[in-house]
N, C-alpha and C positions, 0 to 999 in steps of 0.2 A: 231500093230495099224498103219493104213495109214497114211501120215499129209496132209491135203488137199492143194494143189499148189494155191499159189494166181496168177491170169496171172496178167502181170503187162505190158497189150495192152492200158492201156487205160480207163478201164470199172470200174476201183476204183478210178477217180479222184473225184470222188462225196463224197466219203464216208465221208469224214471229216464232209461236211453241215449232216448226220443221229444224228438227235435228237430234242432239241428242243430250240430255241433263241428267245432274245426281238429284235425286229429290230427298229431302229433309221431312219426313212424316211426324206430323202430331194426330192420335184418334182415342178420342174419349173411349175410359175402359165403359163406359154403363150409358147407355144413353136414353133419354127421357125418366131420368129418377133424378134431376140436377148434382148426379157426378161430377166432379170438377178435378177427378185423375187422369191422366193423359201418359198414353204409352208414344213411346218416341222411339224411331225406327226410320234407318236408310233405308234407298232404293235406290232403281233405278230407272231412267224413262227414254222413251225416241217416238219422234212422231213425224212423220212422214207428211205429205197431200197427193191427193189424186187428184183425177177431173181438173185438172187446171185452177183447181183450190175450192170446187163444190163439195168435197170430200177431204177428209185426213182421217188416219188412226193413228190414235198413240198406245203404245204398248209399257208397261211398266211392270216390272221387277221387285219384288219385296220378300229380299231369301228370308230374313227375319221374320215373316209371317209366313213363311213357305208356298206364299202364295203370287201368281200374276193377275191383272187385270187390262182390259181392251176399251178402252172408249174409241167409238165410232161415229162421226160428225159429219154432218149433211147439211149442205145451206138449200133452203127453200127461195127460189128467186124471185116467186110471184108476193109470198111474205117475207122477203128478206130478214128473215127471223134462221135459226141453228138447230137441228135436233141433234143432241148427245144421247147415246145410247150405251151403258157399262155392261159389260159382258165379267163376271168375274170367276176365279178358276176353282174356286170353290162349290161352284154349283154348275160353272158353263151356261148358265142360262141369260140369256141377253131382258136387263132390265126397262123398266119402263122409259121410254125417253122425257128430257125436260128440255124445253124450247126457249128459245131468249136471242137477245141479241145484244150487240157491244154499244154502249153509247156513252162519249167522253172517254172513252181509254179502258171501259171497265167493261165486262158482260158479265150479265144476271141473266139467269136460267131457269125457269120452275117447272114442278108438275108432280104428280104424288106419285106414290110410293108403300111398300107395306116394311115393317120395322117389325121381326118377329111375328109377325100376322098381324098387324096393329096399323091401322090406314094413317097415312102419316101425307101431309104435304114435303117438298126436298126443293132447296134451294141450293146450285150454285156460284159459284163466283170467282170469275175469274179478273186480273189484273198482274201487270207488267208496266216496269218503268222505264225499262229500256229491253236490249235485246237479250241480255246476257244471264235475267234474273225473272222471275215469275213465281205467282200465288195462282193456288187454289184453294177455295174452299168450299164446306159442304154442311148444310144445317137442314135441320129435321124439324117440321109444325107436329102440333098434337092438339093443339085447337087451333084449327084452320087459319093459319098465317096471323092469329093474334100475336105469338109472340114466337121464336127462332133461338133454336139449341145449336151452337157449332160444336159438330162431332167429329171433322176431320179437315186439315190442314196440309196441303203440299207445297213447299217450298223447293224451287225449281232452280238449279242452279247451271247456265249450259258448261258441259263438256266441250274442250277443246273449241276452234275457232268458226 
């Protein structure tokens, strides 16, 4: 019997978010006017892999805003680097992707973005301590990565085993 090889480029740092959590939202009501109110709203998330873990979607739920959103993940093998792409239901329209990769237990993501028609750099960030619990977050530049607004926070909590 073969045992199949896991490559370990890169293309399994998803795997931990495959299944399904309650998420705990915080998101700035005003962003880039240094607002410091925060609307807080459950949710809900599942994320799946494809391709043998070159791909995953996660889909998430937020009746409180009445709205869902889609991130869509792709690892590049030649850069072993991630594109995240947000699809959200408000508009259906699939956003810019930000590219990054996980190093020490964390992954950072950049790449810009427009904020009310306003060119904005977007950082994310992801991290997890173990399997059961997980962060995201998301910050917005307004002069080009001088300085960093967090406008939204997911705390990941998994469902069931």
């Amino acid at each position: 019997m073969n045992a199949i090889a896991i490559v370990k480029d890169g293309r399994h740092d998803f795997d931990f978010f495959y299944g399904q959590w309650a998420v705990q939202h915080r998101l700035l009501k005003r962003r880039g006017v240094h607002c410091e109110d925060w609307l807080e709203f459950f949710g809900t998330a599942q994320c799946r892999g494809l391709m043998g873990g070159l791909c995953n979607v996660e889909e998430n739920d937020m009746p409180a805003r009445r709205s869902q959103g889609v991130a869509f993940r792709s690892f590049d093998i030649a850069r072993r680097t991630w594109s995240i792409h947000w699809v959200s239901s408000t508009d259906g329209l699939v956003g810019e992707p930000v590219h990054g990769r996980f190093e020490g237990g964390e992954g950072r993501f950049y790449g810009v973005d427009l904020d009310d028609g306003r060119p904005v750099k977007v950082a994310f960030h992801w991290s997890h301590s173990h399997d059961r619990a997980a962060r995201w977050s998301q910050a917005f530049s307004y002069d080009e990565g001088r300085t960093w607004e967090v406008n939204w926070v997911m705390e990941f909590t998994r469902v069931g085993s």
